[in-house]
C-alpha positions as CSV (number, residue, x, y, z in Angstrom):
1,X,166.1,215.8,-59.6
2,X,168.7,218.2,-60.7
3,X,170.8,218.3,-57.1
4,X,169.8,214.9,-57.2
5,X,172.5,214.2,-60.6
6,X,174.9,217.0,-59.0
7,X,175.6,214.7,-56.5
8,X,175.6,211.5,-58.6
9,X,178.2,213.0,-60.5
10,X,180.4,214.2,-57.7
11,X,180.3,210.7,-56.2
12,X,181.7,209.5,-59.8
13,X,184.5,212.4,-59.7
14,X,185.8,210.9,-56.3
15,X,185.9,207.9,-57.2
16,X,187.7,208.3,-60.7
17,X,190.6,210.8,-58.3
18,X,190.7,207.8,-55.7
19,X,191.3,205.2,-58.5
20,X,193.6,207.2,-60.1
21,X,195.9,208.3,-57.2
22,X,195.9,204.7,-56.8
23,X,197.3,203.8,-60.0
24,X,199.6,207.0,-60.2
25,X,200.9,205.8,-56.8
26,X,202.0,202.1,-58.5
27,X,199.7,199.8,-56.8
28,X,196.3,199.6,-59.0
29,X,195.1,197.1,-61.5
30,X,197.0,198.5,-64.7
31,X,200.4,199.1,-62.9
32,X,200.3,195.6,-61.8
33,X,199.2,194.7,-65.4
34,X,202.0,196.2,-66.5
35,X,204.3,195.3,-64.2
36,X,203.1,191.2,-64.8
37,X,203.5,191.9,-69.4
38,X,207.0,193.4,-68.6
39,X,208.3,190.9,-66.5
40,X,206.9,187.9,-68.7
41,X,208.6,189.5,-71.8
């Protein structure tokens, strides 16, 4: 049970440094969100 959460929680922690190297890089959600709200105003 306890490796069993280990794992769980590594699995989160690569998915939050994938999402976020994709945002940092300029082409995730928010960047485009922001891109869209800067362009419009």
């Amino acid at each position: 049970m306890n490796f069993n959460l280990s794992e769980k929680k590594k699995k989160i922690l690569l998915i939050i440094v994938v999402v976020a190297a994709i945002e940092f890089s300029g082409y995730g959600f928010f960047a485009t969100l922001f891109r869209l709200i800067k362009s419009v105003s």
